[in-house]
N, C-alpha and C positions, 0 to 999 in steps of 0.2 A: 504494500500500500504506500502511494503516494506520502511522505510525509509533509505534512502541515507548517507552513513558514511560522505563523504564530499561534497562541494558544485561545485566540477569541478575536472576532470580524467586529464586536459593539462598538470600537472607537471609529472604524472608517470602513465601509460595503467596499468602496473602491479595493480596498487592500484584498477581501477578499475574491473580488472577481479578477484583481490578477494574479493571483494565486493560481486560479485554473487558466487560467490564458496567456500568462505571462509565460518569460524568456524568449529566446533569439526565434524559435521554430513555432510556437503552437500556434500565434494567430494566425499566420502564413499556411498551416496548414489548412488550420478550419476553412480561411477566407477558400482553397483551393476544394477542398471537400465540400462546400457551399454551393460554391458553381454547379458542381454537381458529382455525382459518384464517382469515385477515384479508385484505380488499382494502388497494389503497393509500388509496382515499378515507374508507372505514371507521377506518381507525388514523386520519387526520385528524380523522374526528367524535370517535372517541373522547377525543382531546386537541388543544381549540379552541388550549392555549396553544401549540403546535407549530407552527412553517413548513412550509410544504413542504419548502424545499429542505435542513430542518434534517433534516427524517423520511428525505426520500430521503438524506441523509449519512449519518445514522444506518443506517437500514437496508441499503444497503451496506457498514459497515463489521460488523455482527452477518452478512449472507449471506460477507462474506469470510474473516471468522473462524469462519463453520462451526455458529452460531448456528441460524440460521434461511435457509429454501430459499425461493428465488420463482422462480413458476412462471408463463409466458409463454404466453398463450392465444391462438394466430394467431385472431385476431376484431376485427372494427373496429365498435366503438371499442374500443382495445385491453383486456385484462383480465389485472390480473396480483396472483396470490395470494401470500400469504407464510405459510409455516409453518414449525414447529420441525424440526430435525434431527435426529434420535437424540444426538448431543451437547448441541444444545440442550435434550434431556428431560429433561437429566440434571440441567440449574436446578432443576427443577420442585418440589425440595423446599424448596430455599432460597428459592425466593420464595416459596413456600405459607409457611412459617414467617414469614416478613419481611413477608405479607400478618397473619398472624396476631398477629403482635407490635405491627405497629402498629393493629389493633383494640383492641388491650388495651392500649397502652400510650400509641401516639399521639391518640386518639380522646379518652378521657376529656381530655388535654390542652390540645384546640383546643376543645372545649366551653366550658373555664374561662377560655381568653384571650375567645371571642367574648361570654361572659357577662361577663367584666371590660371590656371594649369597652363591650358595651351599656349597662353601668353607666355608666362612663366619660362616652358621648354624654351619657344623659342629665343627667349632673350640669352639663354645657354647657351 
């Protein structure tokens, strides 16, 4: 079992919702299992910078916490799906907006470092 960052959510909700959704992978995953059902090798392509065994941690601990369901397809070679859960639908606005926020907000940003970069090079 997942263990628990802290021992009670009654000071701040927020702490606890990123407890399930935080670190470098989960929300990334979800937003990608959102879109819509995902293989496990699929979520791989989609994010080269992910291990495997980082993804299958991750995505065990999102199917434990009720996140997201995978589903077991007696076939060889094996095949197994991952989708949302009716709890997990319930993201769906927060990272539509956090998708949206960072078009507008993150976007223009990394333009202006890769354009100060490029500058940068070539004064080199």
């Amino acid at each position: 079992m997942r263990k628990q960052r802290h021992q009670g959510y009654t000071n701040c909700p927020v702490e606890a919702a990123l407890d399930l959704i935080g670190g470098k992978w989960k929300a990334i995953i979800l937003f990608r299992v959102l879109e819509e059902t995902r293989r496990f090798n699929e979520l791989r392509r989609l994010m080269p910078g992910l291990t495997q065994r980082m993804l299958t941690n991750q995505l065990r601990e999102l199917e434990r916490d009720g996140l997201i369901t995978r589903k077991v397809y007696a076939e060889v070679p094996p095949k197994v799906e991952y989708s949302m859960t009716g709890f997990g639908k319930t993201l769906e606005p927060v990272l539509l907006r956090l998708k949206q926020w960072a078009e507008t907000q993150m976007l223009p940003r990394m333009k202006l470092i890769e354009t100060e970069e490029e500058i940068s090079a070539k004064a080199e």
